[in-house]
PDB file of N, CA, C and O in Angstrom, chain B, residues numbered from 101:
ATOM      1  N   UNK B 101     -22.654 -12.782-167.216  1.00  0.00           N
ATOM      2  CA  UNK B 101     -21.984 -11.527-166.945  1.00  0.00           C
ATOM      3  C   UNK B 101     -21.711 -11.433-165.450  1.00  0.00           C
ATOM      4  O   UNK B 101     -22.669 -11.702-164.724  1.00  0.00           O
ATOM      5  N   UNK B 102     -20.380 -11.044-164.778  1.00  0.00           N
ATOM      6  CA  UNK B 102     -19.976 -10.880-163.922  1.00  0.00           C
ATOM      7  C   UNK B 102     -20.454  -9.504-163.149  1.00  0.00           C
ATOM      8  O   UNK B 102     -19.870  -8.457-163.427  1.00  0.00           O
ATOM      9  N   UNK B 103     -21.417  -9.510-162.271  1.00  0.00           N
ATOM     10  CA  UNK B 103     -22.321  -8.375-161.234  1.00  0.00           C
ATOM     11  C   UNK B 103     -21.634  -7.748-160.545  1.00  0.00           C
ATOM     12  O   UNK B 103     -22.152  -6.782-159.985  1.00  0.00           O
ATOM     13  N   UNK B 104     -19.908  -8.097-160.260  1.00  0.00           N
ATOM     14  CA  UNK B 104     -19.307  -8.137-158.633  1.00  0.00           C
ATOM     15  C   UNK B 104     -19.068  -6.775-158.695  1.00  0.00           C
ATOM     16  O   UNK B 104     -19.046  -6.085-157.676  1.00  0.00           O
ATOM     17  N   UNK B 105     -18.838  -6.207-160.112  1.00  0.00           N
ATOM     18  CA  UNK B 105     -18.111  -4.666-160.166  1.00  0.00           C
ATOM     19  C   UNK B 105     -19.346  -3.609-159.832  1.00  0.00           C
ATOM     20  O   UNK B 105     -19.074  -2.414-159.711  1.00  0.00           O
ATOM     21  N   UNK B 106     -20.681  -4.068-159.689  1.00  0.00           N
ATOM     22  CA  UNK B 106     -21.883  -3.381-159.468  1.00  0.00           C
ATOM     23  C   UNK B 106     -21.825  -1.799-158.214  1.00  0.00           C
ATOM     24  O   UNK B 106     -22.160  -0.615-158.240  1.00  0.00           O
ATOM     25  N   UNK B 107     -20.993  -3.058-156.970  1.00  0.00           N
ATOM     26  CA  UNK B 107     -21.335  -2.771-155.895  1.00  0.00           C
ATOM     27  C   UNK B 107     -19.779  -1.065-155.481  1.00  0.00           C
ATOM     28  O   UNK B 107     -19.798  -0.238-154.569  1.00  0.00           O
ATOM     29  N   UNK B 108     -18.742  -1.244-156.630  1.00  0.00           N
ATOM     30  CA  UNK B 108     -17.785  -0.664-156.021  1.00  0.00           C
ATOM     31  C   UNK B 108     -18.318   1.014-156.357  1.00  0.00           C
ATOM     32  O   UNK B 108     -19.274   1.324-157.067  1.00  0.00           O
ATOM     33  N   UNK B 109     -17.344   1.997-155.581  1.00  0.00           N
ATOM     34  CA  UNK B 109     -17.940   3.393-155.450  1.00  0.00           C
ATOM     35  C   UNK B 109     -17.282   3.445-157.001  1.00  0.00           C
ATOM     36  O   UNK B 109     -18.306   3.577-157.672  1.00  0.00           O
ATOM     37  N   UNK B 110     -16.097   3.416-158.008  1.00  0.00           N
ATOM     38  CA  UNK B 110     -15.523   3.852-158.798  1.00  0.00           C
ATOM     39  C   UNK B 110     -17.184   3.575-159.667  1.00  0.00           C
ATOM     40  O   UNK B 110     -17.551   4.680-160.066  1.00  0.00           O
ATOM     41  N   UNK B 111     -18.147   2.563-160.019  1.00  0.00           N
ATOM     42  CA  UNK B 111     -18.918   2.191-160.876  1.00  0.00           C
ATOM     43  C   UNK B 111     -20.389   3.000-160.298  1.00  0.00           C
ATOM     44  O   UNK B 111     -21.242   3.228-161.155  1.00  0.00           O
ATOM     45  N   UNK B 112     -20.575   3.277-159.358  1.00  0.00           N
ATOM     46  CA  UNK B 112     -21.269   4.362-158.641  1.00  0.00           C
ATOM     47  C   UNK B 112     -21.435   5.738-159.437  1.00  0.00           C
ATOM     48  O   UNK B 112     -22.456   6.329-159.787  1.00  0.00           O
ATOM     49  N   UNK B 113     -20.055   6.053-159.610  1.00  0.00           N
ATOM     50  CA  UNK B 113     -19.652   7.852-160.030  1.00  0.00           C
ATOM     51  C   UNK B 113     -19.817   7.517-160.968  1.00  0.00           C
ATOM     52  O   UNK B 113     -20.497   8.382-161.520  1.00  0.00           O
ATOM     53  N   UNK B 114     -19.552   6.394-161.905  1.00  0.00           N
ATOM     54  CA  UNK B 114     -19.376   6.301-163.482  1.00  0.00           C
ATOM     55  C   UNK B 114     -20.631   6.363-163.740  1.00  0.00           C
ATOM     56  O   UNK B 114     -20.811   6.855-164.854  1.00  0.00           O
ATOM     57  N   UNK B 115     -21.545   6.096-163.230  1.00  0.00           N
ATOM     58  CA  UNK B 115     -23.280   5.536-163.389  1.00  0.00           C
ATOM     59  C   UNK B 115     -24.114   7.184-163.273  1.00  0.00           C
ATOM     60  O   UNK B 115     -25.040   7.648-163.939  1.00  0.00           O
ATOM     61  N   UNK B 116     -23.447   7.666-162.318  1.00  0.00           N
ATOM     62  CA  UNK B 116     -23.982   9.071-161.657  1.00  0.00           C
ATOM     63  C   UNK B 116     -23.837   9.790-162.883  1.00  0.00           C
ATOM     64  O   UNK B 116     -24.820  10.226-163.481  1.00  0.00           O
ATOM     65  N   UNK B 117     -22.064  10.015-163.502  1.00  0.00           N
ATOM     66  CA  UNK B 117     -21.486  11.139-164.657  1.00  0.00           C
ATOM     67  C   UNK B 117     -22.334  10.577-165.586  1.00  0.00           C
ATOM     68  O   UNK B 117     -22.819  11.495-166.248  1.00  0.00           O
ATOM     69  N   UNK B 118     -22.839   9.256-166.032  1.00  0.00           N
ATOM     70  CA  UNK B 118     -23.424   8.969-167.348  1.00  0.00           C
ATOM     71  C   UNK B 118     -25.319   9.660-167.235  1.00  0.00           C
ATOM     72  O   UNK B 118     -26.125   9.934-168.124  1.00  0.00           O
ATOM     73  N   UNK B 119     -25.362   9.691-166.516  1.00  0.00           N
ATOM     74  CA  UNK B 119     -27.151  10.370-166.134  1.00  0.00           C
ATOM     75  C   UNK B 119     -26.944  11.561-166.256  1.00  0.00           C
ATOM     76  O   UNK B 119     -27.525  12.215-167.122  1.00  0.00           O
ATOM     77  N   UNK B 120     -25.916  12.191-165.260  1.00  0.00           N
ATOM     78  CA  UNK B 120     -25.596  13.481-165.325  1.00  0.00           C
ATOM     79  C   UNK B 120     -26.059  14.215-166.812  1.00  0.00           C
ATOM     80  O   UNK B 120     -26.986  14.955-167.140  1.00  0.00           O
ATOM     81  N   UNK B 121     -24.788  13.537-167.586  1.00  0.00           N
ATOM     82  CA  UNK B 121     -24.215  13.567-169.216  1.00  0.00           C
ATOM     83  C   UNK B 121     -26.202  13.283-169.735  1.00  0.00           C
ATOM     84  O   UNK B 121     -26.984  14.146-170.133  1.00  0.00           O
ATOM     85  N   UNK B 122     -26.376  12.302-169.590  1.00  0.00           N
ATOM     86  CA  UNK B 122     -28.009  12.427-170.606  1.00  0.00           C
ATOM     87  C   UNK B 122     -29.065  12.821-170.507  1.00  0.00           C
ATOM     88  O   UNK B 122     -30.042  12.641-171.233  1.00  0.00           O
ATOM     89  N   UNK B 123     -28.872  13.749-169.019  1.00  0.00           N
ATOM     90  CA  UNK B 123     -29.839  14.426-168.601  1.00  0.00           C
ATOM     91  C   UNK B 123     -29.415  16.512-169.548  1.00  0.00           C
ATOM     92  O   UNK B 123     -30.135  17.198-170.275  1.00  0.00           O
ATOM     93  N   UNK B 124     -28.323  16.707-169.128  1.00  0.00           N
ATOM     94  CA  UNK B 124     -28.028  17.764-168.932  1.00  0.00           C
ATOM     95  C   UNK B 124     -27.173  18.363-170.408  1.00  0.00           C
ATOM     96  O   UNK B 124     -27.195  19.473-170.940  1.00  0.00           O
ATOM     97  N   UNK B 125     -26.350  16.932-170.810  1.00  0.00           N
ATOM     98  CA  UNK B 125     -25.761  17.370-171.983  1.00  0.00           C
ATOM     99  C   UNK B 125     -26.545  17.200-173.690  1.00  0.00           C
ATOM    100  O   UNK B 125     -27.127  16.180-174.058  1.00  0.00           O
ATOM    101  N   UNK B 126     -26.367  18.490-174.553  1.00  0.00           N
ATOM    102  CA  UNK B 126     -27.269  17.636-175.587  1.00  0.00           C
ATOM    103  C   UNK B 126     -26.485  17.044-176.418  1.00  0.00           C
ATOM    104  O   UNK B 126     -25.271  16.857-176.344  1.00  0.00           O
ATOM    105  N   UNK B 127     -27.579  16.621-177.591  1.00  0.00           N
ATOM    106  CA  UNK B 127     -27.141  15.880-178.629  1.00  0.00           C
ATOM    107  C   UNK B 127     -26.663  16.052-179.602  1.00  0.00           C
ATOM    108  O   UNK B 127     -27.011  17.032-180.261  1.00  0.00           O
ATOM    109  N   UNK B 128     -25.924  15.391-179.960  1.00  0.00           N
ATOM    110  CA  UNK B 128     -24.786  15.886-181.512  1.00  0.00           C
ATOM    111  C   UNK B 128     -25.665  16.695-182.407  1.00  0.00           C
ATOM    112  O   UNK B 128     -25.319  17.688-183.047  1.00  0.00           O
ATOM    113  N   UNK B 129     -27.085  16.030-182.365  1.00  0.00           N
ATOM    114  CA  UNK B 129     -27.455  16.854-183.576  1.00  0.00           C
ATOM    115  C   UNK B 129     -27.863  18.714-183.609  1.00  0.00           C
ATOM    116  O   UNK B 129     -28.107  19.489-184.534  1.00  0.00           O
ATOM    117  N   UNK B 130     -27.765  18.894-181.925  1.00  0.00           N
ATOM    118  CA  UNK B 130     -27.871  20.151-181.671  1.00  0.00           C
ATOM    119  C   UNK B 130     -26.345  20.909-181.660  1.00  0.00           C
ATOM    120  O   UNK B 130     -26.203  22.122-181.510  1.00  0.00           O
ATOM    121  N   UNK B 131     -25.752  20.389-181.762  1.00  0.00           N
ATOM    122  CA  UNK B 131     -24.289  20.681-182.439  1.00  0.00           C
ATOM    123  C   UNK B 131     -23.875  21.307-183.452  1.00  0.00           C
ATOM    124  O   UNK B 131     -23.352  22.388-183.722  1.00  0.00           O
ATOM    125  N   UNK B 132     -24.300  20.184-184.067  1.00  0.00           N
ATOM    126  CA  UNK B 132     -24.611  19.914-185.972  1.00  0.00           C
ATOM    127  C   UNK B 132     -25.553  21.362-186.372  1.00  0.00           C
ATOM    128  O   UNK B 132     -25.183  22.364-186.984  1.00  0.00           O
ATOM    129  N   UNK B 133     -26.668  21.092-185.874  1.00  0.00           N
ATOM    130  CA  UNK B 133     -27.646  22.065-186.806  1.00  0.00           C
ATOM    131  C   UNK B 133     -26.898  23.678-186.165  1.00  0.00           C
ATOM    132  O   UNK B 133     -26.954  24.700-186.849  1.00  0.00           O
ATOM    133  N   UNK B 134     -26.333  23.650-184.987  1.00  0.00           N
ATOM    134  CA  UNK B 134     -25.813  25.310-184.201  1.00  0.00           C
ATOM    135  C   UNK B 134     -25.215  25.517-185.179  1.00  0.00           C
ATOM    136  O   UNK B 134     -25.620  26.276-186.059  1.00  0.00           O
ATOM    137  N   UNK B 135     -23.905  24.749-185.229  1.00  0.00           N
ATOM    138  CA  UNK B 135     -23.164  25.211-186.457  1.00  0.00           C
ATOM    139  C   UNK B 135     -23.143  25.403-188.207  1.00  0.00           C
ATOM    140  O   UNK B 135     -22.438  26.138-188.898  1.00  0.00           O
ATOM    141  N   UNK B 136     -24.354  24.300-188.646  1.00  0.00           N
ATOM    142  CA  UNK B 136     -24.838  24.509-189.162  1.00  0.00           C
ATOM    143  C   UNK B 136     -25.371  26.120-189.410  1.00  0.00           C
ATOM    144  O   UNK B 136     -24.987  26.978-190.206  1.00  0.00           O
ATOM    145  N   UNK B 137     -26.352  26.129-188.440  1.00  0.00           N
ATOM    146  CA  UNK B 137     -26.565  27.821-188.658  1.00  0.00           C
ATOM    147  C   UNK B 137     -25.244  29.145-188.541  1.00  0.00           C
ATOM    148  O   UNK B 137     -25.073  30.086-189.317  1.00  0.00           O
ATOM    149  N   UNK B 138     -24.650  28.878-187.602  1.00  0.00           N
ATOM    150  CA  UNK B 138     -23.814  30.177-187.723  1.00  0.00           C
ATOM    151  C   UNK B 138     -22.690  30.206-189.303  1.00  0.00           C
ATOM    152  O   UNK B 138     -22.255  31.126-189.996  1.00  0.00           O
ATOM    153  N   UNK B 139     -22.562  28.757-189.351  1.00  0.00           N
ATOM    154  CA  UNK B 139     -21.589  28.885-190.796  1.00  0.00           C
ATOM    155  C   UNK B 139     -22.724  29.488-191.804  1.00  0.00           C
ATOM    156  O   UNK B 139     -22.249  30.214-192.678  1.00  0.00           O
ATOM    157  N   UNK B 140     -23.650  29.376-191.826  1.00  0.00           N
ATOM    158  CA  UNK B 140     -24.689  29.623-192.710  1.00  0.00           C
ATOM    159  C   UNK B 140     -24.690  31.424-192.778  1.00  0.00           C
ATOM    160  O   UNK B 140     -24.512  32.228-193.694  1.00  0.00           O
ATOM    161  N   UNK B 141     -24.916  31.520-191.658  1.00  0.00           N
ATOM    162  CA  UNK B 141     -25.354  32.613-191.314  1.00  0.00           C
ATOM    163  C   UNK B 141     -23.990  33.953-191.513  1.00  0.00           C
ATOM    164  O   UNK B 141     -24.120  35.156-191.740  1.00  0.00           O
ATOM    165  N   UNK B 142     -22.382  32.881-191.258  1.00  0.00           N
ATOM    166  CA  UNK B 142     -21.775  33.854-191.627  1.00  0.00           C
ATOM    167  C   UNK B 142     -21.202  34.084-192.850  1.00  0.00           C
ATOM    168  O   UNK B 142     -20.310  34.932-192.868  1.00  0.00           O
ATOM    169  N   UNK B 143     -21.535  33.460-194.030  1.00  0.00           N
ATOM    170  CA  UNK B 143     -21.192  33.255-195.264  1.00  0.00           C
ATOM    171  C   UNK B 143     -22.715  34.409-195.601  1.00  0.00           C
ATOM    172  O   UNK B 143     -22.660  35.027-196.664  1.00  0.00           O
ATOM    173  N   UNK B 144     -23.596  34.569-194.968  1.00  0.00           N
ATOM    174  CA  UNK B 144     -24.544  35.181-195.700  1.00  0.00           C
ATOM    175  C   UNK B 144     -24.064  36.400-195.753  1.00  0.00           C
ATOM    176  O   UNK B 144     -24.060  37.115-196.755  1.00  0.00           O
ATOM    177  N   UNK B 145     -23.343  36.873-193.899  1.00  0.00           N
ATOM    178  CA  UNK B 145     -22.568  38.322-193.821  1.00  0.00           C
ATOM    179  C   UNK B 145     -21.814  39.044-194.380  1.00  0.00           C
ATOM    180  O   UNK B 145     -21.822  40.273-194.439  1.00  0.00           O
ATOM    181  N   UNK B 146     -20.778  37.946-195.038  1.00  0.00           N
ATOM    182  CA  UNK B 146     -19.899  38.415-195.820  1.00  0.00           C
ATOM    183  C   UNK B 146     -20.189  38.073-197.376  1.00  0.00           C
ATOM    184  O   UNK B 146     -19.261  38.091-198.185  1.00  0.00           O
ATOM    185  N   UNK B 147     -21.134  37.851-197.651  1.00  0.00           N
ATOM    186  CA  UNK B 147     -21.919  38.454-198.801  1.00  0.00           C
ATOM    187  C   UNK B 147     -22.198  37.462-199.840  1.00  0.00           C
ATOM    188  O   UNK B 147     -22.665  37.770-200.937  1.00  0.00           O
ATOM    189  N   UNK B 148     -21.862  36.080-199.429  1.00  0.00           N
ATOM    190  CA  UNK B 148     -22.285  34.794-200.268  1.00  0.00           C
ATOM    191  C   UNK B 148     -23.798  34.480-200.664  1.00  0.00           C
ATOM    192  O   UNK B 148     -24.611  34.225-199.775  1.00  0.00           O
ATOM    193  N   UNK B 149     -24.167  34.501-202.009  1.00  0.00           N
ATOM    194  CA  UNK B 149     -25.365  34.381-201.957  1.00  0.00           C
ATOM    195  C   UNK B 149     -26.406  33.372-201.742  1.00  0.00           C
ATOM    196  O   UNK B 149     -26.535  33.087-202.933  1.00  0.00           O
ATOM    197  N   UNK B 150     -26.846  32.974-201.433  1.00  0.00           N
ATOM    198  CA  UNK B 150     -27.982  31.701-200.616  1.00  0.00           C
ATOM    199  C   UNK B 150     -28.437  30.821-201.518  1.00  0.00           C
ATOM    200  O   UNK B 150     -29.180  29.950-201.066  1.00  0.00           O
ATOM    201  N   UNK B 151     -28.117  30.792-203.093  1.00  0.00           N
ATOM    202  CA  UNK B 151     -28.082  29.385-203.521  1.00  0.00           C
ATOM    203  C   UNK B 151     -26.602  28.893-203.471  1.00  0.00           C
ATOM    204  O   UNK B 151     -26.327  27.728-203.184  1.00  0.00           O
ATOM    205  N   UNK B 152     -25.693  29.807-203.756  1.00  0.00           N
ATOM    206  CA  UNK B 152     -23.825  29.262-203.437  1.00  0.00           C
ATOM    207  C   UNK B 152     -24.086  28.675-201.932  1.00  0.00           C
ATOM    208  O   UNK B 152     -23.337  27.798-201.502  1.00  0.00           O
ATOM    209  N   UNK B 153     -24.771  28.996-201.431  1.00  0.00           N
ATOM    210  CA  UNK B 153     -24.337  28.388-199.632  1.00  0.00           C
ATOM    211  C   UNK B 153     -25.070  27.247-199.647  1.00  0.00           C
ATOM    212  O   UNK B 153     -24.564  26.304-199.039  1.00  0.00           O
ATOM    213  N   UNK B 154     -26.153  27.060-200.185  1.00  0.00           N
ATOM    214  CA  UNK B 154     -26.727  25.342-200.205  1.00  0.00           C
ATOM    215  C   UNK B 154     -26.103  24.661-201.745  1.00  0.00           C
ATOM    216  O   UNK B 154     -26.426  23.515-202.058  1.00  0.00           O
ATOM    217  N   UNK B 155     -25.580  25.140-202.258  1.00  0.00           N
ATOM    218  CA  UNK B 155     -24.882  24.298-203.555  1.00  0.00           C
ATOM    219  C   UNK B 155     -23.800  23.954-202.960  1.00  0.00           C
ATOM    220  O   UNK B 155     -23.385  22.882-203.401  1.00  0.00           O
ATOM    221  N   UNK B 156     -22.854  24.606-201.760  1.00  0.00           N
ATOM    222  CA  UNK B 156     -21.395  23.998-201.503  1.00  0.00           C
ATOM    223  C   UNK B 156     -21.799  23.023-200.451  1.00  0.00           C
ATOM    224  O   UNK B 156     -21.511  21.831-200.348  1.00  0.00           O
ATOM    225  N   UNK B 157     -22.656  23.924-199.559  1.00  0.00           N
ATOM    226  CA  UNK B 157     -23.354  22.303-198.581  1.00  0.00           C
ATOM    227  C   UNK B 157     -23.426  21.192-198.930  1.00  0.00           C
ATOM    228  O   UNK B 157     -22.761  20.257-198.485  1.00  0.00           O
ATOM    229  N   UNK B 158     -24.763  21.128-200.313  1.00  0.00           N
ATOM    230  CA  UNK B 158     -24.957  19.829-200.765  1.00  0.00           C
ATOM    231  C   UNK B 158     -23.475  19.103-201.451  1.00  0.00           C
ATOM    232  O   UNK B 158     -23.408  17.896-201.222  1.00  0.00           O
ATOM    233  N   UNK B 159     -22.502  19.582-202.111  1.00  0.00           N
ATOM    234  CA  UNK B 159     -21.272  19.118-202.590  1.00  0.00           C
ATOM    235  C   UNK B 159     -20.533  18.405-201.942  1.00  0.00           C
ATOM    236  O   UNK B 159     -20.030  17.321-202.239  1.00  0.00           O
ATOM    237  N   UNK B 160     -20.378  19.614-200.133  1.00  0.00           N
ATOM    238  CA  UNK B 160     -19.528  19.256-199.681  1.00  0.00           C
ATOM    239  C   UNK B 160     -19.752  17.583-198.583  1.00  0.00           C
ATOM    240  O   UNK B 160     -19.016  16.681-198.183  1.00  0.00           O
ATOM    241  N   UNK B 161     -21.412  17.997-198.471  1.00  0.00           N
ATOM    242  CA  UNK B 161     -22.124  16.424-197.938  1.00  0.00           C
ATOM    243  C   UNK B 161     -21.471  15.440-198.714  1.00  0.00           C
ATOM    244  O   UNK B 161     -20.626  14.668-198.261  1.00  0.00           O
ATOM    245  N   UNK B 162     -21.908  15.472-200.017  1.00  0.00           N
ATOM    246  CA  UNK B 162     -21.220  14.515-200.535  1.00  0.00           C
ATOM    247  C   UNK B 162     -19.441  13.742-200.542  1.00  0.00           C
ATOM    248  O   UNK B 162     -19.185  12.571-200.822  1.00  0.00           O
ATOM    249  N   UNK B 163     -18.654  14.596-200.231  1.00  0.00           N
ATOM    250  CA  UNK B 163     -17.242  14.295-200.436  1.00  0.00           C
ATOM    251  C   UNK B 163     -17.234  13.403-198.984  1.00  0.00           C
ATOM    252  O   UNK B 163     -16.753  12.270-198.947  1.00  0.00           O
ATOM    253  N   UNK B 164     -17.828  14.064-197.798  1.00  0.00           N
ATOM    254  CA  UNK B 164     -17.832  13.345-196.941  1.00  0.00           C
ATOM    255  C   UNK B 164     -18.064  11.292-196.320  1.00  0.00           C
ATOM    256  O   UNK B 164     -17.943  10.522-195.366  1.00  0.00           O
ATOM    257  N   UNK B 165     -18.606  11.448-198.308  1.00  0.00           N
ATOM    258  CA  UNK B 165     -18.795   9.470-198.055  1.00  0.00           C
ATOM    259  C   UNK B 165     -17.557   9.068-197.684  1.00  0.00           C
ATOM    260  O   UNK B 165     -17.213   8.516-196.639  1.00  0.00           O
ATOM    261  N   UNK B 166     -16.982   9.356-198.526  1.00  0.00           N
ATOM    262  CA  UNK B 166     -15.717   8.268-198.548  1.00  0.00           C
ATOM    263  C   UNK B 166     -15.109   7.902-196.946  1.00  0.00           C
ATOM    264  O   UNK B 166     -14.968   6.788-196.443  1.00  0.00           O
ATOM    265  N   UNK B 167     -14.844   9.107-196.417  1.00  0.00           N
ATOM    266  CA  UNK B 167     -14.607   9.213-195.000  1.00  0.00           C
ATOM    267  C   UNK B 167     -15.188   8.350-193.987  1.00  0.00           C
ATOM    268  O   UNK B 167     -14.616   7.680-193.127  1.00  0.00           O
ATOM    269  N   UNK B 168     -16.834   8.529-194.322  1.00  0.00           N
ATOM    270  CA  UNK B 168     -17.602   7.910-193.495  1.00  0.00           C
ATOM    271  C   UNK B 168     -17.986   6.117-193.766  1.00  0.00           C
ATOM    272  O   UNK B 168     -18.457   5.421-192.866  1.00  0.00           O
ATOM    273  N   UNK B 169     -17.763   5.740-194.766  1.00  0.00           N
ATOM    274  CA  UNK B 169     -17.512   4.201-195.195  1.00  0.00           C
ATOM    275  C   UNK B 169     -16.030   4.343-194.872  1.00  0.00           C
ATOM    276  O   UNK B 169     -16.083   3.455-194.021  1.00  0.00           O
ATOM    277  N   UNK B 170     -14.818   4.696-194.839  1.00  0.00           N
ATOM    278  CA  UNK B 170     -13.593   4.265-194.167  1.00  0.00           C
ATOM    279  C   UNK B 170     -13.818   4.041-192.477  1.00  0.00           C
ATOM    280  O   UNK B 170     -13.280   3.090-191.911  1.00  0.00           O
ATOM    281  N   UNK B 171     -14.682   5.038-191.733  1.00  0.00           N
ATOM    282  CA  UNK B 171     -15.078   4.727-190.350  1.00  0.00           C
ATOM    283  C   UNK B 171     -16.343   3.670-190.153  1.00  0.00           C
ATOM    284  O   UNK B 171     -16.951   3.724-189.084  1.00  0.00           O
ATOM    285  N   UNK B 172     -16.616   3.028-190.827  1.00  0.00           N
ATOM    286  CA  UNK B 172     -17.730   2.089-190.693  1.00  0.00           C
ATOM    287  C   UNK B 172     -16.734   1.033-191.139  1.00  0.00           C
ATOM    288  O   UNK B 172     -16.928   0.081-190.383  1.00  0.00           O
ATOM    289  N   UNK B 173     -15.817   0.746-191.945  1.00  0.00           N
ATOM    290  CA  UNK B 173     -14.909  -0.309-191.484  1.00  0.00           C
ATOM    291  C   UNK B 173     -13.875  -0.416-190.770  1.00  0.00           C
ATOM    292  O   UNK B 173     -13.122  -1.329-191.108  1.00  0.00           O
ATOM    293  N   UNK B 174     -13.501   0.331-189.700  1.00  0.00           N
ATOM    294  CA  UNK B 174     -13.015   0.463-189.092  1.00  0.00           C
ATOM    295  C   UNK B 174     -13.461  -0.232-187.651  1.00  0.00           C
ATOM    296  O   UNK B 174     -12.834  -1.047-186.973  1.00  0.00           O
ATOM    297  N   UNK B 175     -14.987   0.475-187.375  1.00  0.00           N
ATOM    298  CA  UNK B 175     -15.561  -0.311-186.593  1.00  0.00           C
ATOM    299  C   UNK B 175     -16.523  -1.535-186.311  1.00  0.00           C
ATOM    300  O   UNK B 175     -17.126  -1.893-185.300  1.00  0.00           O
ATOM    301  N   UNK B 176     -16.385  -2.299-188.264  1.00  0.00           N
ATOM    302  CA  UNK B 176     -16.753  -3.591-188.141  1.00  0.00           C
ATOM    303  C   UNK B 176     -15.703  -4.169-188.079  1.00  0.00           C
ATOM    304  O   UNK B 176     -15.572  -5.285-187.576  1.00  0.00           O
ATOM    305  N   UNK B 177     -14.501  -3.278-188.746  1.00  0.00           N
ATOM    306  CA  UNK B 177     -13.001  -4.526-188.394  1.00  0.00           C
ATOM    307  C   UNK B 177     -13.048  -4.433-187.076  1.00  0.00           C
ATOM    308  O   UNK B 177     -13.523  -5.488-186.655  1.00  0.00           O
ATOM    309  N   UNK B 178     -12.702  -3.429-185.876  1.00  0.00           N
ATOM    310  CA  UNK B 178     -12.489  -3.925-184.901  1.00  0.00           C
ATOM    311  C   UNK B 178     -13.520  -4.899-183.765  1.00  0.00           C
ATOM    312  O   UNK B 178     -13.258  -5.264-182.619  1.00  0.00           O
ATOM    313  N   UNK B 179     -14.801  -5.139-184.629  1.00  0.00           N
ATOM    314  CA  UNK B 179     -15.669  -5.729-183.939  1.00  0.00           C
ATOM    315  C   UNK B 179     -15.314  -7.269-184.430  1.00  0.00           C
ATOM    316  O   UNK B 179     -15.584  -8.251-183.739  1.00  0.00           O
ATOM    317  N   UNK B 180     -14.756  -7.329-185.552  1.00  0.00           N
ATOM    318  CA  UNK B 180     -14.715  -8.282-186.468  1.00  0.00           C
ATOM    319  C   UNK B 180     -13.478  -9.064-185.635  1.00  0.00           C
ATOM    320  O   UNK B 180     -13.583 -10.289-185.575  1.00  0.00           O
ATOM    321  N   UNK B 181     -12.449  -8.514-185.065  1.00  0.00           N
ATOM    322  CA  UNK B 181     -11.186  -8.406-184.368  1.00  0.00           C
ATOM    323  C   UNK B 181     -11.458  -9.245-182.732  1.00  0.00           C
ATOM    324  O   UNK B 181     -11.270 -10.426-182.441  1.00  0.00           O
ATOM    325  N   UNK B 182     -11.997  -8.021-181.819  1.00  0.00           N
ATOM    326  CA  UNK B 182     -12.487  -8.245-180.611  1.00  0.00           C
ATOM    327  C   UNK B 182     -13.312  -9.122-180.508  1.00  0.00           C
ATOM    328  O   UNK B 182     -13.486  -9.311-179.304  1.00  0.00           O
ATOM    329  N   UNK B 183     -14.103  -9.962-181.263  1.00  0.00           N
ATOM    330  CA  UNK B 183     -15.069 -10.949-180.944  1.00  0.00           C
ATOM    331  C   UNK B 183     -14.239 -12.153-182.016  1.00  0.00           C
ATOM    332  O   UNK B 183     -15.115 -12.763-182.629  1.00  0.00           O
ATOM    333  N   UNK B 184     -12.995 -12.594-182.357  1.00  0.00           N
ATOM    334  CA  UNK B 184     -12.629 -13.372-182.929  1.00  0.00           C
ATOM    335  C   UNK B 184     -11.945 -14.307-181.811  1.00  0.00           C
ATOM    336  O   UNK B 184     -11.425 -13.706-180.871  1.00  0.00           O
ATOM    337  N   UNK B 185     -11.874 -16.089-181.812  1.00  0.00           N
ATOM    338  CA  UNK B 185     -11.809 -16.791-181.026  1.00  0.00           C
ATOM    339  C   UNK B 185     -10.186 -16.628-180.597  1.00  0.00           C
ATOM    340  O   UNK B 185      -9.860 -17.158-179.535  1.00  0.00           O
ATOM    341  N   UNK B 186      -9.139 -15.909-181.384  1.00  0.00           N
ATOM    342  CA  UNK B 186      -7.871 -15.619-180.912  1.00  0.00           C
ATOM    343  C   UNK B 186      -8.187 -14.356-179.179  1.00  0.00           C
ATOM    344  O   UNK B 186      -7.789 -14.450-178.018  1.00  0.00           O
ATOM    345  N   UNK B 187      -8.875 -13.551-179.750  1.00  0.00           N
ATOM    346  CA  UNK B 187      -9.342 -12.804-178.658  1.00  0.00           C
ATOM    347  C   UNK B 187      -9.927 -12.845-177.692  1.00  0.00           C
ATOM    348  O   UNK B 187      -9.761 -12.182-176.668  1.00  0.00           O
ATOM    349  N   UNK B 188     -10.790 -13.754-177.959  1.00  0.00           N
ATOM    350  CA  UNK B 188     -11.824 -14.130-176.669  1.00  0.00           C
ATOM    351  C   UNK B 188     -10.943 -15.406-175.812  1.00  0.00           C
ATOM    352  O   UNK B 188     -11.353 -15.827-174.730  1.00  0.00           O
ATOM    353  N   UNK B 189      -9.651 -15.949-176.491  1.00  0.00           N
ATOM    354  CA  UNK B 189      -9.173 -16.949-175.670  1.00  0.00           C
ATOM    355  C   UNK B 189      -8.442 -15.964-174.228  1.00  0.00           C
ATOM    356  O   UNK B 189      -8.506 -16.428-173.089  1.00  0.00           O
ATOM    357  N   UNK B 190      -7.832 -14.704-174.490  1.00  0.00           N
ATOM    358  CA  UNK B 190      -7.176 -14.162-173.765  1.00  0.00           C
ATOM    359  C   UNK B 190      -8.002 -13.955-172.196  1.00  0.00           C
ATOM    360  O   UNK B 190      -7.334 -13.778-171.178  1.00  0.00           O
ATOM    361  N   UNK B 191      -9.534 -14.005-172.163  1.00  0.00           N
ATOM    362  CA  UNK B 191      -9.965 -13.772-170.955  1.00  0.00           C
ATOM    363  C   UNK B 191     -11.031 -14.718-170.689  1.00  0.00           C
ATOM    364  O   UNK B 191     -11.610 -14.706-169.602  1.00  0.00           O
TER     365      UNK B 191
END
């Protein structure tokens, strides 16, 4: 692996924003569960009753496979792609 880009200021700031980012910013899953709660919370307001709100949850988890196996080959094709000897001849 080539070190030389170590020393420039552009890889400096990039190094700084990425600490910044994992110090200060959180994690998807505190995202996830926020919204999680307020959708929860506002289906309860407007008067949905609390087994309908975990019966469409659990449903709607489910529809979500398909989606999520189309993005998992997506990013073994392009790994499958970028590390193939047509590609790696270019650099």
């Amino acid at each position: 692996m080539n070190n030389s880009h170590q020393d420039t200021p552009l890889v400096g700031f990039a190094i700084r924003c990425a600490n910044w980012a994992e110090r200060w910013f959180p994690d998807s899953w505190v995202f996830a569960t926020t919204t999680l709660a307020v959708v929860a919370l506002a289906a309860l307001l407007i008067g949905a009753p609390p087994a309908l709100i975990t019966k469409a949850f659990g449903n709607g988890f489910w529809t979500l496979i398909p989606f999520t196996m189309q993005m998992a080959f997506v990013v073994i094709g392009g790994y499958v792609v970028a590390s193939s000897p047509p590609s790696n001849e270019a650099h």
